[in-house]
N, C-alpha and C positions, 0 to 999 in steps of 0.2 A: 335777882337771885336765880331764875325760873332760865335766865340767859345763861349767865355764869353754869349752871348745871349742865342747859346743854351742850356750852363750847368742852365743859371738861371730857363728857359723856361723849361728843364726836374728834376729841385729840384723843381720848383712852383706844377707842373703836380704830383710829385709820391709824394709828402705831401699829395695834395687833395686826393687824392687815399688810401692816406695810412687813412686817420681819414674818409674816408666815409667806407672803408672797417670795420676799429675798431670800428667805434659809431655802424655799422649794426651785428658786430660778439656780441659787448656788448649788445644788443639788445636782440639777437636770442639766448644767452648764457643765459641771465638772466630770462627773462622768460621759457624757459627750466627747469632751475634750479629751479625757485620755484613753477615748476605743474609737478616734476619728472614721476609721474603716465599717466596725458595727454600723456609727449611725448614716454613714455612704452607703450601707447596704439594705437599710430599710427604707432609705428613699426609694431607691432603685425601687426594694415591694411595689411601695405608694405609687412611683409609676408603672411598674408594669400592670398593678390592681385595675389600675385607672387608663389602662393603654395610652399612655402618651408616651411612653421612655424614649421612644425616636424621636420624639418633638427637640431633644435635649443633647446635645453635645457630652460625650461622654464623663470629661472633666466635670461639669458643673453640677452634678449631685455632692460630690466630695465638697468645692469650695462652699455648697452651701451649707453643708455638714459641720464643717471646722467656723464656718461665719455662725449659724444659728448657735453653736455651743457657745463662742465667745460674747457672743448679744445677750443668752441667757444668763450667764455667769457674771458679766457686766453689770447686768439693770441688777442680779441679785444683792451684789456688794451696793452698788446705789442706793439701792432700797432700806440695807442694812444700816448704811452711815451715816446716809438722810443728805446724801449730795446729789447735784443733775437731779433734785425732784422732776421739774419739767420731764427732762430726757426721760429718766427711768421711768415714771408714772403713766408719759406714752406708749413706750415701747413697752410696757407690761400689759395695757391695756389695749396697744394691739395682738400682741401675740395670740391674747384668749379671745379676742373677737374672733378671732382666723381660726383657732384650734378648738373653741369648743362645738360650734358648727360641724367644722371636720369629723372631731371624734363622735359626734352623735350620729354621724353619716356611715360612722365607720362600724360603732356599736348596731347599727341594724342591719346595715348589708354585707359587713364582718367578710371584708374584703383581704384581708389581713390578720394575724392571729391577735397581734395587742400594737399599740400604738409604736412603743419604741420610746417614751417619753423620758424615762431613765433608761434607757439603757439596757442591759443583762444587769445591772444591780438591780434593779427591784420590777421585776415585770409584772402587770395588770393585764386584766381585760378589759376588752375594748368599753366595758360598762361602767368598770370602775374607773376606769382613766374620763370619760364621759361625766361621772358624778363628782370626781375631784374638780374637774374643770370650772363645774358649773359652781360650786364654792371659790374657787379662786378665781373666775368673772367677780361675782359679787365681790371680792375685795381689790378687785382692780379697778373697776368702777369708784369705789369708796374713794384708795388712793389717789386716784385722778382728781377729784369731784374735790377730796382738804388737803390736797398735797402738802399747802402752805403751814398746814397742823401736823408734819411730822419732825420730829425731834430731828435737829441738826448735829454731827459727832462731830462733823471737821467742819472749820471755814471755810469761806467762799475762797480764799485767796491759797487756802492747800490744797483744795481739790481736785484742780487739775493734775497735780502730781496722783494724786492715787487715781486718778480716772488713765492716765498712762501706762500707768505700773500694774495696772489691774489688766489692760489690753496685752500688756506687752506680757507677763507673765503665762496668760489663759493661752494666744496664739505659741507661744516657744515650746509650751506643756503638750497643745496639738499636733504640734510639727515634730517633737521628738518621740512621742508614740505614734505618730505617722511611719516616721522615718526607720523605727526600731520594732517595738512589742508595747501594746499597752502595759504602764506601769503597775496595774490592777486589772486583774484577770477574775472577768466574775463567772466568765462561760465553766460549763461543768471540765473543761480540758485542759485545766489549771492545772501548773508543772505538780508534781504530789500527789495525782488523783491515777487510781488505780481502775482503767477502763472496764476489767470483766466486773469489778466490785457497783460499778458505777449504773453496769447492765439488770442488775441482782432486782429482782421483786422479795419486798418482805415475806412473810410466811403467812399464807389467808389473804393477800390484797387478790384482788383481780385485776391483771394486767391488761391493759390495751391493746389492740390487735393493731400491728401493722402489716404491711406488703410490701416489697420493693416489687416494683414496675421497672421493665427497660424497655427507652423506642427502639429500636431495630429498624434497620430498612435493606431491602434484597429486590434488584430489578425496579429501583426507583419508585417503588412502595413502601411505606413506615407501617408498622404495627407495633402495640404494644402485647410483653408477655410480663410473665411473672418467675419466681425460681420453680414454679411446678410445670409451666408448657415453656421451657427458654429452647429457644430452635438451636440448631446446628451452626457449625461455624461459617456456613456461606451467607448467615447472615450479619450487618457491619453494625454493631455500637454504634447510637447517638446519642443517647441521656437517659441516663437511671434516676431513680425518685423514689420517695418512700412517701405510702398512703397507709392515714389511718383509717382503719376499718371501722373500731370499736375502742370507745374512751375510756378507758379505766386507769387504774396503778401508773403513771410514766414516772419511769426510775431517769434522775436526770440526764442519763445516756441511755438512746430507746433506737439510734438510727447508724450505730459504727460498726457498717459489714464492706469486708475487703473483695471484693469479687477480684480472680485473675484474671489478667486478660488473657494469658495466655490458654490456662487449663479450661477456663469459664466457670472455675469451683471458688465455692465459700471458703475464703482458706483464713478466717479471723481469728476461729476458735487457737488451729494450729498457732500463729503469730502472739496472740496475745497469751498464750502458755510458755511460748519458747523463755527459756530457764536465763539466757544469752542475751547479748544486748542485740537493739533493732533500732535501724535508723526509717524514719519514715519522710519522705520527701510527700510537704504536701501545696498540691496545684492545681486550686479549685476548677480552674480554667488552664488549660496548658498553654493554648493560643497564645493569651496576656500574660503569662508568665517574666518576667521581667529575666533576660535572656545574659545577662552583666556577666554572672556568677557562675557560669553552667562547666568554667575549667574547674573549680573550684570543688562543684559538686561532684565532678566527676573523680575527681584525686580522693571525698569521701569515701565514694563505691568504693574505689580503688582499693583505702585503706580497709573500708568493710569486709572486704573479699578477705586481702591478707589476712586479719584476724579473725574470720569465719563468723562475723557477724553480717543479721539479716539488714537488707535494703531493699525498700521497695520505695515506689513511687505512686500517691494515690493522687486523681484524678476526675473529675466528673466529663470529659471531652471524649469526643468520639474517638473511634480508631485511628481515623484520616490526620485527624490531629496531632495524634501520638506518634505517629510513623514521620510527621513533620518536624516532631519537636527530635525525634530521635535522628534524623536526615541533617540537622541543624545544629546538635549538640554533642553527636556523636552519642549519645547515651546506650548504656550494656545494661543498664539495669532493668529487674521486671517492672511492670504497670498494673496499678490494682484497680477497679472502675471504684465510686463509691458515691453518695449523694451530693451533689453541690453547695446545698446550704449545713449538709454537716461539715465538709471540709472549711468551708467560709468560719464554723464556730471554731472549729479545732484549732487554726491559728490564721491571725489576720496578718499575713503575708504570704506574697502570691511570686515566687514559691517560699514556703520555709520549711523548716526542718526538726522533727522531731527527734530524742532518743528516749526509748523505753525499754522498760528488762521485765519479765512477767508480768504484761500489763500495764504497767505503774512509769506514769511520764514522769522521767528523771531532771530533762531537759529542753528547749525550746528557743531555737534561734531564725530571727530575720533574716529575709535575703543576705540585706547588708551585714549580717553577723556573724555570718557562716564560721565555723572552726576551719582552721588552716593549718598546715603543716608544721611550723611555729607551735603550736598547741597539741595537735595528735603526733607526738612523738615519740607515745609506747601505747601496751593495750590498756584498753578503759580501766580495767582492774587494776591499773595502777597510778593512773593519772587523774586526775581532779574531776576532769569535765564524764569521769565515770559514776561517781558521786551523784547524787540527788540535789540540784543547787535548792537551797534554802531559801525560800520567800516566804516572807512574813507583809503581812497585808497590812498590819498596825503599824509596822518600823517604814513601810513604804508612805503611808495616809502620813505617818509624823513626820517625816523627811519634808515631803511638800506641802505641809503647812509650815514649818520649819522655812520653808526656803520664800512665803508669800507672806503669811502672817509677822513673823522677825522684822523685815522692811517696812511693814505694816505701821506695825508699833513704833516705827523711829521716828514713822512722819507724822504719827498722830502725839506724839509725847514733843517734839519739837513745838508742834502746831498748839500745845498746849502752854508750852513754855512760853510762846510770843503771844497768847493771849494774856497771860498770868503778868509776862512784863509790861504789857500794853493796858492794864488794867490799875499795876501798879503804878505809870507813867499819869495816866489821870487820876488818880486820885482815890481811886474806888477799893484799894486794899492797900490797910496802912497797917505799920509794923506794931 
């Protein structure tokens, strides 16, 4: 009796284990998967925290970005279905061997603001991503330890099939928000978000103090200034950066200032007022700017100009770079400097392109997306792509479960069938 209790009491325990582990792997996998660029860009942190990023070939933070998401989102379905115990039960229980060392390293020398572990959906600090970890060790360890006590949904002889279709789904969902815009936008610059509103402190919060800092360098010396000592123009841009001074109130947009490069003036307030439409070409890096598109951009200006709408081009690279890319692409248009990790949040492609009308992002397309002449064929007030496009983030979430889960269910209701007739074939369910 005293046995029987406790096989029930250690199958009850490594279930729960096993689906908190899988809902949080399918979790950390999918969002991954559809911001491949975000989680490229918080390795890149992790290396440079940790100074090694030259150790590393430029490509291979991204391909481990799109591999970790698929690994995670993998073992999660495994975990859930109770197939690849073995596989799944390893690889979960390495993952948090690896990560929660990491995060406990990270939570005290807080080398980085928060792990990155979801994403922009749900961000932590380095202490709570540390304390969760250390919960979900303890049930990876469990998992591991009665794999052979988790409930099985499919057979052995189906689950090959969903362990493919699970691979092949999670890599194409990577590659087409690679290729495009994450299909789910959790950064605060989400098409429908109005930028001054997003600046706004409640009334009695006490807001945070920031700085913008910019290096300069004049006669082969760098200094850093601020917008209260910014030298003269004989001195050349190399990188601007925003420092917080003092922690208080952050309204979820705390760091979107457009410096010109021409004037050397704050000109955001004017831009994000104008009544008119604005196009915003944004290129966190200009250097790496992906160079395919730049006729394409420029028949934008073009049409901007004709209909007296503004363009500008924002940018975190120095001058020298800016005068290359415009040597190289022929570009007319102004240049604004701005922070490099805010242009990275605003839109993950490098370049892409915003349009906004007092404030308020209307629209947001990828290199590869650009509007073409085919499409700007009158002014915005009268054409579609003037409009606000509509995202709804539940109709997006229900599409691509729609499009994983549907398949889902056909192999698991088959696989159900040929048990029921294989059951009835022996003898074990009579009519």
């Amino acid at each position: 009796m005293e046995t029987d209790k406790k096989h029930i009491a250690e199958k009850v325990w490594v279930n729960a284990c096993r689906f908190l582990l899988g809902a949080l792997f399918i979790f950390s996998g999918f969002v991954k998967a559809v911001d491949p660029l975000g989680s490229f860009y918080k390795i890149q942190d992790y290396l440079t925290a940790f100074g090694i990023i030259s150790w590393f070939p430029s490509y291979l933070p991204l391909f481990f970005a799109v591999v970790l998401s698929a690994i995670e989102f993998c073992v999660g379905i495994f975990l859930c279905l109770g197939i690849r115990r073995k596989v799944a039960s390893t690889l979960a229980l390495l993952l948090m061997v690896v990560m929660t060392p990491l995060t406990f390293y990270l939570a005290l020398a807080n080398p980085v603001s928060d792990c990155g572990c979801f994403g922009d959906a749900w961000v932590l600090t380095n202490w709570q991503t540390f304390g969760k970890n250390i919960v979900l060790l303890i049930a990876a360890i469990s998992v591991f330890k009665w794999q052979d006590l988790m409930v099985r949904f499919i057979t052995p002889k189906m689950e090959w099939m969903i362990s493919m279709y699970t691979f092949l789904f999670v890599f194409v969902l990577s590659f087409y928000c690679l290729g495009d815009l994450p299909i789910l936008d959790f950064r605060p610059y989400k098409i429908g978000t109005n930028i001054k509103a997003g600046m706004e402190i409640p009334e009695g919060a006490e807001p945070s103090v920031f700085e913008s800092h910019f290096i300069l360098e004049k006669d082969g010396k760098r200094r850093e200034f601020t917008l209260e000592n910014y030298p003269d123009s004989t001195w050349t841009f190399v990188e601007a950066r925003t420092v917080l001074k003092k922690k208080g109130y952050e309204p979820p947009i705390h760091d979107f200032s457009m410096m010109s490069l021409d004037s050397g003036e704050d000109i955001t307030d004017s831009v994000l007022s104008d009544k008119g439409y604005t196009f915003l070409l944004v290129a966190h890096r200009i250097e790496e700017a992906d160079d395919s598109n730049i006729d394409l951009i420029n028949e934008i200006y073009d049409y901007s100009v004709e209909h007296g709408y503004g363009f500008y081009a924002l940018t975190s690279s120095p001058e020298e770079e800016i005068e290359l890319w415009r040597d190289k692409s022929g570009a007319e248009y102004p240049f604004c400097q701005m922070d490099d990790i805010t242009l990275k949040t605003i839109i993950r492609s490098n370049p892409g392109l915003l349009l906004i009308k007092e404030g308020t992002i209307l629209n947001k397309w990828s290199d590869n997306r650009l509007p073409d002449e085919y499409v700007l064929t009158d002014s915005l007030d009268k054409i579609e792509l003037g409009l606000q496009k509509q995202v709804s983030d539940v109709d997006t979430i229900g599409y691509v479960l729609l499009w994983f889960i549907v398949p889902l269910m056909m192999v698991i209701s088959v696989d159900i069938l040929v048990v029921r007739r294989r059951e009835r074939q022996n003898g074990k369910v009579r009519k």
